[in-house]
N, C-alpha and C positions, 0 to 999 in steps of 0.2 A: 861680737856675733851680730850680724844683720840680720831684722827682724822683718819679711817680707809684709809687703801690705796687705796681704791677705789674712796673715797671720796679725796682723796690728789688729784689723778693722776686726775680728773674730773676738778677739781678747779684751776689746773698747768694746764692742757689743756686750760680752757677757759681763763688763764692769758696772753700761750703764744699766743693763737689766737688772744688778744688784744695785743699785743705788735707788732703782724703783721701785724697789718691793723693799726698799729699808734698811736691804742687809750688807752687812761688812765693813759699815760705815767707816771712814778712815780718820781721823783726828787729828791736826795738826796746828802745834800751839804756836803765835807768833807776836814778838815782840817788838813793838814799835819805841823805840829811841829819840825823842826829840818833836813827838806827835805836835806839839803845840807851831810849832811853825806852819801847819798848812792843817788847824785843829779843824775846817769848816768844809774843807773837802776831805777830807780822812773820813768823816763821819760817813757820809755818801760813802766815799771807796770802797772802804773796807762792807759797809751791806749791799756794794754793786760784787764784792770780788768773792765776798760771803755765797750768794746766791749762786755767781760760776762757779766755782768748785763743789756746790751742793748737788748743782745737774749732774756730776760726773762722780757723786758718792765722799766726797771728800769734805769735812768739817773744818773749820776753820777757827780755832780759840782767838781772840785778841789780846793781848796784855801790853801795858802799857811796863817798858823798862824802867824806867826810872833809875833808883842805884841799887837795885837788885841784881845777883846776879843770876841768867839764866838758864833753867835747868839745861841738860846737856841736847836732848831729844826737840830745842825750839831753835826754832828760825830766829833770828834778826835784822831788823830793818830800822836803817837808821836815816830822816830825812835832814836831809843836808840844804840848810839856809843861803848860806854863801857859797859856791863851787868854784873850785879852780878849774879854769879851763884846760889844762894839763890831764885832770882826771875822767879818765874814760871820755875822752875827746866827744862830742858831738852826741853823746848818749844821753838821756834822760834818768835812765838808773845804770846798774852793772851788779851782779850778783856772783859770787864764790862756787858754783856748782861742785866741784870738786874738792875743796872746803865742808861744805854744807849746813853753814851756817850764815853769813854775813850779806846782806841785801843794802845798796847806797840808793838812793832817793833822790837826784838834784832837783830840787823844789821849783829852786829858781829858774833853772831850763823852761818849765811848763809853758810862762806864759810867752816863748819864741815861739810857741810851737801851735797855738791855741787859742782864742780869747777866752777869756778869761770865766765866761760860763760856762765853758767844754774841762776846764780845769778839773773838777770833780772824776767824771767821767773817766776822762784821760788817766787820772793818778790809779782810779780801780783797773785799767787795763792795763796798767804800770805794774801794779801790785800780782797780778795775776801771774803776767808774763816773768817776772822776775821769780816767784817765790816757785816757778815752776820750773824754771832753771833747776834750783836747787834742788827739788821733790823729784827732778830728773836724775840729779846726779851729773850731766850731761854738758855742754856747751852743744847746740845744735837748735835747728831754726824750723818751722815749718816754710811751706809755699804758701799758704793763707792763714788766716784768724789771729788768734792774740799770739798767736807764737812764730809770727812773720818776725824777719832781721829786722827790719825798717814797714812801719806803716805808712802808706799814702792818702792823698784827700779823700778817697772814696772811702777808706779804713775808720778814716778822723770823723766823717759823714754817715756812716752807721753807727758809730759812739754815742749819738745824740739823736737816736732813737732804739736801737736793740743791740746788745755785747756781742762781740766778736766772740765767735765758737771755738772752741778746741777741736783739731783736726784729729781722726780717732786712733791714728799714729801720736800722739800727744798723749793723748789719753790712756794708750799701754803703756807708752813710756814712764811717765806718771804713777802709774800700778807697777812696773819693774822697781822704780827707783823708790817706791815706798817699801816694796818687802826688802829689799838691800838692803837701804839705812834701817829698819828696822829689826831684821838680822844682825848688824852691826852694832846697834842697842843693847840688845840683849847678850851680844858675847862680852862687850866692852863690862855691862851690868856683872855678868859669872865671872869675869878675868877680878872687878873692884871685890865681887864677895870673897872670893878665895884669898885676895890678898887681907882682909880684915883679918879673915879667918886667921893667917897666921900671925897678925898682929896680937892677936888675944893669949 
């Protein structure tokens, strides 16, 4: 079903106006696998990617993976040191939307793409646009901000002074694909209790 823009920009409006006044706040817990390869821009990232998802109502947990495993309800993102060039050809991450779980990170792409001061920056726009894949449900792109297919010099040139915005088509989308997966939560949760139940 197509969600006309008028209908987006309506439903992004009344998201951001709950996220201003406090309310509905959304939570979303994510696990970082392999943080120590890019430990000194992670730090940055993740309270640059903290902050955009906050404008738009949306929390952000961090947890670090390590060999835990985790809960069913969190994201994963695992940054990758060495990449093959075979994987996900020419991209800097790739994310599972349809999955809704699994977020890849090629670390080592960054600095083709960047000097190496813009690195930080770049990985929190990296983190954004990927883990919103997911929080989509979706494969799909906006025409501007962090949910563009491909950023250009002008895109990389506002990184390195204010964050590319969520377009407010993004941002319903976002809000659809949060009460989904989280419908899906919960029935997954009542399908595991009843099966206990007959265990006992």
């Amino acid at each position: 079903m197509k969600i006309t823009a008028a209908v987006a920009m309506a439903v992004a409006a009344g998201f951001v106006g709950q996220a201003q006044a406090g309310e509905n706040e959304r939570t979303v817990v994510v696990y970082i696998a392999n943080e120590h390869v890019a430990i000194q821009a992670a730090l940055f990232a993740k309270a640059q990617a903290s902050r955009m998802f906050g404008r738009i109502g949306v929390r952000v947990e961090w947890r670090s993976l390590g060999h835990a495993t985790p809960p069913t309800d969190a994201l994963v993102v695992d940054m990758v040191e060495q990449s093959s060039n075979s994987e996900c050809a020419g991209a800097l991450a790739c994310a599972k939307p349809y999955e809704g779980i699994h977020i890849r990170v090629f670390y080592d792409r960054f600095a083709r793409v960047v000097p190496q001061s813009m690195v930080p920056a770049l990985l929190g726009h990296v983190l954004v646009h990927e883990i919103t894949h997911i929080l989509q449900g979706i494969n799909r792109h906006s025409d501007s901000g962090v949910m563009k297919a491909r950023w250009d010099a002008h895109d990389y040139a506002q990184m390195t002074c204010r964050t590319l915005p969520f377009t407010p088509n993004d941002v319903a989308l976002i809000e659809r694909g949060l009460n989904g997966r989280e419908s899906r939560l919960a029935s997954a949760a009542v399908v595991r209790g009843s099966d206990e139940a007959k265990e006992l």
